[in-house]
C-alpha positions as a printed NumPy array, in Angstrom:
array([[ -0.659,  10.599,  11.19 ],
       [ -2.472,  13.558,   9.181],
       [ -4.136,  14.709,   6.337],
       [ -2.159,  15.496,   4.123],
       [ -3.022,  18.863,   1.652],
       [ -4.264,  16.619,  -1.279],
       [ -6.756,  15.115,   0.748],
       [ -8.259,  18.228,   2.321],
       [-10.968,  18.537,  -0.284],
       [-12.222,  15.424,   0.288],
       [-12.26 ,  15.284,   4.448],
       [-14.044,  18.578,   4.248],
       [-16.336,  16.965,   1.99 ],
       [-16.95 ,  14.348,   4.648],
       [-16.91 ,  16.369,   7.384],
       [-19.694,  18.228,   5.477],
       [-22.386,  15.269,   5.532],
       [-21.209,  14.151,   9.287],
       [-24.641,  13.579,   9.999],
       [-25.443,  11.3  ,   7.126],
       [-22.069,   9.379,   7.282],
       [-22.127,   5.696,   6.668],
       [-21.658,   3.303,   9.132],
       [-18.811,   1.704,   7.151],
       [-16.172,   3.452,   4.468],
       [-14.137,   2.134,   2.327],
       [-10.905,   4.281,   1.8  ],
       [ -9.188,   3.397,  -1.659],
       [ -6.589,   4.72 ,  -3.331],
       [ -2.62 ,   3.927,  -4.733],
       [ -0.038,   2.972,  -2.098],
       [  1.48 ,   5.258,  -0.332],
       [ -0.73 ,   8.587,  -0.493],
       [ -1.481,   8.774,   3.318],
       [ -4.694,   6.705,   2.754],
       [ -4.154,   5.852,   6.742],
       [ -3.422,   9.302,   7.828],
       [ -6.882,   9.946,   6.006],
       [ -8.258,   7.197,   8.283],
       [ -6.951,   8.09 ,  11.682],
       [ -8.051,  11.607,  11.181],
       [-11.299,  10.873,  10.726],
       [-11.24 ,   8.198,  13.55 ],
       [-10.135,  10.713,  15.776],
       [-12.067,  13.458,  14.559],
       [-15.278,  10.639,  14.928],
       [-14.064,  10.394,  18.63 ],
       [-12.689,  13.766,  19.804],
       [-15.262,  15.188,  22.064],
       [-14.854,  18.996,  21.643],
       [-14.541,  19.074,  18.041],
       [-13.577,  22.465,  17.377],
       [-15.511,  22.023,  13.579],
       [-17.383,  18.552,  12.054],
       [-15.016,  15.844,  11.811],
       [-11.457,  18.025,  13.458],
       [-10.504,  16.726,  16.206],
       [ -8.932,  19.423,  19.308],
       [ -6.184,  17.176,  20.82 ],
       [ -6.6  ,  18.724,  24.05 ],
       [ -9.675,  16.454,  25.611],
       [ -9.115,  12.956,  27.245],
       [-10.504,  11.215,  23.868],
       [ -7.941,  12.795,  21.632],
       [ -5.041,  12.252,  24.484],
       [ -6.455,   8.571,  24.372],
       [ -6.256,   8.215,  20.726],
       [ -2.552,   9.911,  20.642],
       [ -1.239,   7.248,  23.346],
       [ -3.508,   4.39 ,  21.324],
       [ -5.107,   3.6  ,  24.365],
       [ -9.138,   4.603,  23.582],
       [-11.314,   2.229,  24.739],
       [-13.751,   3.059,  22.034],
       [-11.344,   2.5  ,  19.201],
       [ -9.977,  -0.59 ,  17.147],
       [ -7.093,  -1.135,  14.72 ],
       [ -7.323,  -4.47 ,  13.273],
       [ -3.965,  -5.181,  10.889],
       [ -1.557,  -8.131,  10.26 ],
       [  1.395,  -8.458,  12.855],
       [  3.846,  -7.926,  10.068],
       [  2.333,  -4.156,   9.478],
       [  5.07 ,  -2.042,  10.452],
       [  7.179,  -3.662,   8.227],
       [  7.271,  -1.493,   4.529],
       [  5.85 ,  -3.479,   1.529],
       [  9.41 ,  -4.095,   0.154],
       [ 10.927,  -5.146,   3.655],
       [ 10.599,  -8.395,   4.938],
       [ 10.077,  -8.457,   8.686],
       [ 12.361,  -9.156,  11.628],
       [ 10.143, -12.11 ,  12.506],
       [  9.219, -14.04 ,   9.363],
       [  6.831, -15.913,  11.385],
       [  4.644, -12.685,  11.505],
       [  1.049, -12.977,  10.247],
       [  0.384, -10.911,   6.881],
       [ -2.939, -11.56 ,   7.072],
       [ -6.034, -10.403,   8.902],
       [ -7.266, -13.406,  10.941],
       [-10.805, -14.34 ,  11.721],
       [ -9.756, -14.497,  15.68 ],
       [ -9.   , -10.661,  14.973],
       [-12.3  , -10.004,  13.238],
       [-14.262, -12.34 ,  16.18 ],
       [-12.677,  -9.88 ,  18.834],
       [-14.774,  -7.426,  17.605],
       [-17.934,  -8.824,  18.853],
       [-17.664,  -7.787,  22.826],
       [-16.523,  -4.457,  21.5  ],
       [-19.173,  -3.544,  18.902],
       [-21.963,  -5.096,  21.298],
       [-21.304,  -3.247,  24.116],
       [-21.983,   0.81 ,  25.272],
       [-19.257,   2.868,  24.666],
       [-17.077,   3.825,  27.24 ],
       [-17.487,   7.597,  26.606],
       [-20.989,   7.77 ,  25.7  ],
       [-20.403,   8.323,  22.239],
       [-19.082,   6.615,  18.825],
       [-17.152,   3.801,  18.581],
       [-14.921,   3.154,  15.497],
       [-12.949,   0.349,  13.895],
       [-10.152,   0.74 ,  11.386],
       [ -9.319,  -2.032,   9.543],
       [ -6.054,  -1.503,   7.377],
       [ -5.038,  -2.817,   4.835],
       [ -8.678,  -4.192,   3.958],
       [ -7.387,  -7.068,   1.488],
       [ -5.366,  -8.61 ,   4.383],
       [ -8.514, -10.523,   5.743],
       [ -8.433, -14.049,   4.418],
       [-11.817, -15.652,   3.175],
       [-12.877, -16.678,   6.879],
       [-11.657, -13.409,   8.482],
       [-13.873, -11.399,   5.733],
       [-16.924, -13.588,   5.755],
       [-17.052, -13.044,  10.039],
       [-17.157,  -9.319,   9.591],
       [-19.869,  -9.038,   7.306],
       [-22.608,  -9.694,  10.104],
       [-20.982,  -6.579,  11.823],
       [-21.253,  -4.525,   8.68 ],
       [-24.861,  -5.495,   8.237],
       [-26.26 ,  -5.015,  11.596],
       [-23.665,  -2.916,  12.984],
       [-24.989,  -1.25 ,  16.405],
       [-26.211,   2.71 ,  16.541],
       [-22.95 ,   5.037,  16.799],
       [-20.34 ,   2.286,  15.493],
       [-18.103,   2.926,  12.539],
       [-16.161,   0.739,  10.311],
       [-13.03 ,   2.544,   8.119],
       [-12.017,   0.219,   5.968],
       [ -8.559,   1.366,   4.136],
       [ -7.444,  -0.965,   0.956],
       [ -4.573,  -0.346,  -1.599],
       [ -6.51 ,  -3.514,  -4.283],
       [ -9.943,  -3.106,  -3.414],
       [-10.308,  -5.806,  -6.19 ],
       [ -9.335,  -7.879,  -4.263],
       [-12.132,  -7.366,  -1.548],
       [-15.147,  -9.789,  -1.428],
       [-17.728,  -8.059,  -3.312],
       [-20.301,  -8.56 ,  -0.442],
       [-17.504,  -6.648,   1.583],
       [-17.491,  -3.842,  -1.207],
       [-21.613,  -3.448,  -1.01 ],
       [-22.116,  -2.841,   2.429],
       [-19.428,   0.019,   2.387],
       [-19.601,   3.547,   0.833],
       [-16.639,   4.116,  -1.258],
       [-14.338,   6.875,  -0.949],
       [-11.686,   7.059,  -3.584],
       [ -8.82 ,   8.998,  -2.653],
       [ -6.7  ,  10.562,  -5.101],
       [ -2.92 ,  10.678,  -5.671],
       [ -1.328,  14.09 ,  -5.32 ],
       [ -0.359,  15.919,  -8.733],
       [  3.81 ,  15.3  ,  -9.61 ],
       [  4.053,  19.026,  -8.714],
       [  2.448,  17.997,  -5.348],
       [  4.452,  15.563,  -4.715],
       [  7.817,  16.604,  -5.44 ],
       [  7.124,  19.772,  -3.352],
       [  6.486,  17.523,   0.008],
       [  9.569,  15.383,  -0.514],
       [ 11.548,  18.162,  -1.103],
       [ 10.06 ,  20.141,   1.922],
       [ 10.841,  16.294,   3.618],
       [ 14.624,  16.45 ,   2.857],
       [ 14.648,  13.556,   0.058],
       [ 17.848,  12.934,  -1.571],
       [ 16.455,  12.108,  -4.804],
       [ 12.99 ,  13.257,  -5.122],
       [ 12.224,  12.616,  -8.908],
       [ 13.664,   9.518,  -8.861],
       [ 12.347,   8.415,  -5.984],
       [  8.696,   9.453,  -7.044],
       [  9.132,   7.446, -10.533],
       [  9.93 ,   4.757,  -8.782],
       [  7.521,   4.552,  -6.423],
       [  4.782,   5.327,  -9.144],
       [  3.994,   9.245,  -8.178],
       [  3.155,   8.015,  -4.641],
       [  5.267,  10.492,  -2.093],
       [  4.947,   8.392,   0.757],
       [  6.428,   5.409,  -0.427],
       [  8.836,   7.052,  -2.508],
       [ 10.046,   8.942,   0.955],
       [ 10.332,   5.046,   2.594],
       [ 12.473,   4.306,  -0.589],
       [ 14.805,   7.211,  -0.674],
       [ 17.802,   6.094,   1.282],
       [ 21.395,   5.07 ,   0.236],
       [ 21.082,   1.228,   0.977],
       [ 17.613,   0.896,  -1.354],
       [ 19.694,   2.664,  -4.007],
       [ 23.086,   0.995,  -4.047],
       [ 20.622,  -2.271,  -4.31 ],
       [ 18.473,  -1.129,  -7.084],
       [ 22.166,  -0.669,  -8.615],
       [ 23.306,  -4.117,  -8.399],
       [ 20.182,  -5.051,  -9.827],
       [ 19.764,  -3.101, -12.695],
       [ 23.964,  -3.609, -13.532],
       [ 23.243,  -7.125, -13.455],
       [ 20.223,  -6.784, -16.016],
       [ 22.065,  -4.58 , -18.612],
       [ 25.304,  -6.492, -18.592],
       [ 26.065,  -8.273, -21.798],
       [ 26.806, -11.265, -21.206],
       [ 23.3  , -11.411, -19.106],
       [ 24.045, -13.998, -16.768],
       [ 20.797, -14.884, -14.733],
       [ 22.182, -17.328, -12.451],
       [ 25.331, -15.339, -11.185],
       [ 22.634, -12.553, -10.42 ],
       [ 19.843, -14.295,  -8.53 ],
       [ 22.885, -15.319,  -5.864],
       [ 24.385, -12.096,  -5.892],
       [ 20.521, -10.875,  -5.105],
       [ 19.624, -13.516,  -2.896],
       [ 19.997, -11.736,   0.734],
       [ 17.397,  -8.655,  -0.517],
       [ 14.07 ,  -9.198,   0.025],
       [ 11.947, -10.898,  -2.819],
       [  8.86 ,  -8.144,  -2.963],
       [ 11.159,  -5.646,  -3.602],
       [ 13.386,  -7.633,  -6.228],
       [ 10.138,  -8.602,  -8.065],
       [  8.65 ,  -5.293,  -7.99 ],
       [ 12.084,  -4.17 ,  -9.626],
       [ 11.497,  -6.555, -12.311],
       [  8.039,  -5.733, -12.987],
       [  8.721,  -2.137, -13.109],
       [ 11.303,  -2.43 , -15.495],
       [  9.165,  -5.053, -17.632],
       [  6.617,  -2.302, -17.62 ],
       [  9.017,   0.718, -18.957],
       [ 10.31 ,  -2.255, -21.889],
       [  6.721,  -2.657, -22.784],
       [  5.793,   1.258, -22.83 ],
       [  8.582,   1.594, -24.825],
       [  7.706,  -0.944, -27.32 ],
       [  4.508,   0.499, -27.601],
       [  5.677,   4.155, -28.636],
       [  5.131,   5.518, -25.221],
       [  7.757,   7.135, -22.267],
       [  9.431,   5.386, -19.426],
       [  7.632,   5.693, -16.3  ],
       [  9.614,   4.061, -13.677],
       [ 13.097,   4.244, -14.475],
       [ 14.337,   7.489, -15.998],
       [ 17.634,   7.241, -15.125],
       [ 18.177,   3.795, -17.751],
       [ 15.89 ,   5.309, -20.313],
       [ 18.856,   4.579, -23.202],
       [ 19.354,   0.689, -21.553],
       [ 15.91 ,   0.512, -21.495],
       [ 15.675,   1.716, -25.08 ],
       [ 18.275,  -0.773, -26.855],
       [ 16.554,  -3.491, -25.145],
       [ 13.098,  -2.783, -26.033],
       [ 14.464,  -3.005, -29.557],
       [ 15.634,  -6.283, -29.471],
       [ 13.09 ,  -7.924, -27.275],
       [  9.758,  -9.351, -28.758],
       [  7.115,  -6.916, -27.787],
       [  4.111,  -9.208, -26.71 ],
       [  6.744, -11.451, -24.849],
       [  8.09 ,  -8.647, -22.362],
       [  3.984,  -7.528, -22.038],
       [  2.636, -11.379, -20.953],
       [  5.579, -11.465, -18.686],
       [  4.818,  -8.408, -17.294],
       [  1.297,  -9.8  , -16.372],
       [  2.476, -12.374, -15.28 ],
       [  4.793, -10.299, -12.743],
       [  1.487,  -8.387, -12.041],
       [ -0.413, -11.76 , -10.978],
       [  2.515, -12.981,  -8.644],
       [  2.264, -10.179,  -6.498],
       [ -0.596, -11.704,  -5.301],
       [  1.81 , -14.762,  -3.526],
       [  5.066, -12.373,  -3.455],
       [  4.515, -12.459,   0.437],
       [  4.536, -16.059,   0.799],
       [  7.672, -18.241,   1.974],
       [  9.537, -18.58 ,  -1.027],
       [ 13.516, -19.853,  -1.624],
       [ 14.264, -16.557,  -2.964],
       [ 17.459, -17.572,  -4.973],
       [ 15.279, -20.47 ,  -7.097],
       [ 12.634, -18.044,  -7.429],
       [ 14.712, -15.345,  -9.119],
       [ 16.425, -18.062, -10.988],
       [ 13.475, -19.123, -12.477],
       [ 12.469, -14.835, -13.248],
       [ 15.522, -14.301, -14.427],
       [ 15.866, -17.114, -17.17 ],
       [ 12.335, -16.142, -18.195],
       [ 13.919, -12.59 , -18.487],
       [ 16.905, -14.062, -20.361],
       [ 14.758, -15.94 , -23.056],
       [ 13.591, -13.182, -24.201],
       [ 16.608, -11.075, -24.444],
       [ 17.817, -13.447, -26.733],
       [ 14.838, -13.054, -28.869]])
């Protein structure tokens, strides 16, 4: 992972006040801007011992070879088994944790406690932050409060809202900004995407995510979906089986995204999200009740918080989709 050119400003800006850095960070920003690139520079440039400036690491001495096999015995990742898996993928085991546990967070007392192999810093990275459940969070605030001389905590987090606010005080927050639409659409061109401005509405101007969403089987999905929407007779039913076998994050964050462009619309502003349907999206803003399609949206927004959870996907879109229905009869 790297920096990537939108965050340079604000590594240098670190790098600049190395001396004074906190012991614990809290990176923050939209999904999918390389808020963990961010973090494993910094963990590496915390680490490297021949840095060639403050914070850049040299990947030429035996920390930074350590770090680039993830092998450095000074150096922590805590995350949820099911990590590698994208946020609208469901994993190959569905038994995989999504949450940070407090066994995860306990394991950190041996290696916060004791001298560092190298002589030098010692850093945790704990991504994404919101993952820790109440117990998990609660153990790690001892650590954060009375964390030993030379030990770092990175703490990366797409909802920091979501964060106890005792976690939030004890770390320095770093916001991290989204890259500019001209930004963005430069790297996933330079990246080879198929569909760049597409892909970047949908993924909210985030390049990352819209790079993990630009392939041929996400869009012949989105199709179906959308089709199944706009057709007149809308027949909820027939489409939550068709829909069934995708995965239920990404079918609900369809939903809410298009909820959100009926709503803008109703309100006199543009589409956002979908671009392409902007004249589907149009008629049925007209003939939907305004403050309907906006409380379902919210209430879209406020499932995401259980999306992850073990759900019989073909009653829950049911259930979405007659909501949907109601109101498209008015």
């Amino acid at each position: 992972m790297t920096i990537f050119s939108w965050h340079r400003s604000e590594f240098e800006q670190l790098a600049q006040r190395l001396a004074q850095l906190p012991h614990a960070l809290l990176l923050r920003g939209l999904t999918g801007i390389g808020k963990r690139g961010f973090a494993a520079a910094v963990a590496r440039g915390l680490l490297c011992e021949n840095p060639p400036a403050p914070l850049e690491s040299c990947s030429q001495c035996q920390a930074c070879r350590w770090m680039a096999s993830d092998s450095h015995p000074d150096f922590r990742l805590l995350e949820p088994e099911a990590a590698q898996t994208t946020a609208d993928e469901e994993p190959d085991d569905k038994k995989k944790k999504r949450d940070i546990s407090i066994a995860q967070v306990r394991s950190l007392t041996d290696f916060i406690n004791i001298s560092a192999h190298r002589n030098g810093r010692k850093v945790v990275v704990i991504q994404p932050a919101e993952a820790m459940n109440v117990n998990a969070a609660n153990a790690l605030l001892k650590n954060l409060e009375e964390p030993p001389p030379n030990t770092f905590f990175l703490l990366v987090t797409d909802r920091p809202h979501m964060l106890p606010a005792t976690i939030r005080s004890r770390c320095q927050q770093l916001p991290l900004r989204p890259p500019t639409l001209e930004e963005a659409g430069a790297w996933l061109k330079q990246a080879g995407s198929a569909h760049p401005e597409l892909a970047l509405a949908q993924a909210g101007g985030a390049p990352l995510l819209a790079a993990q969403l630009d392939n041929p089987e996400y869009w012949d999905a989105r199709r179906q979906f959308i089709e199944g929407l706009i057709r007149r007779p809308f027949e909820p039913l027939a489409l939550a089986e068709r829909l069934a076998s995708h995965a239920v994050p990404r079918l609900i964050g369809w939903l809410q995204r298009w909820t959100y462009d009926l709503a803008s619309l109703s309100q006199g502003s543009r589409v956002r999200y979908n671009p392409d349907h902007e004249a589907a999206l149009a008629a049925a803003a007209q003939r939907m009740p305004a403050l309907e399609v906006a409380r379902l949206h919210r209430e879209l927004v406020r499932f995401q918080r259980v999306v992850n959870h073990p759900l019989n996907t073909r009653l829950l879109l049911e259930d979405w989709f007659l909501r949907y229905a109601q109101l498209d009869r008015g």
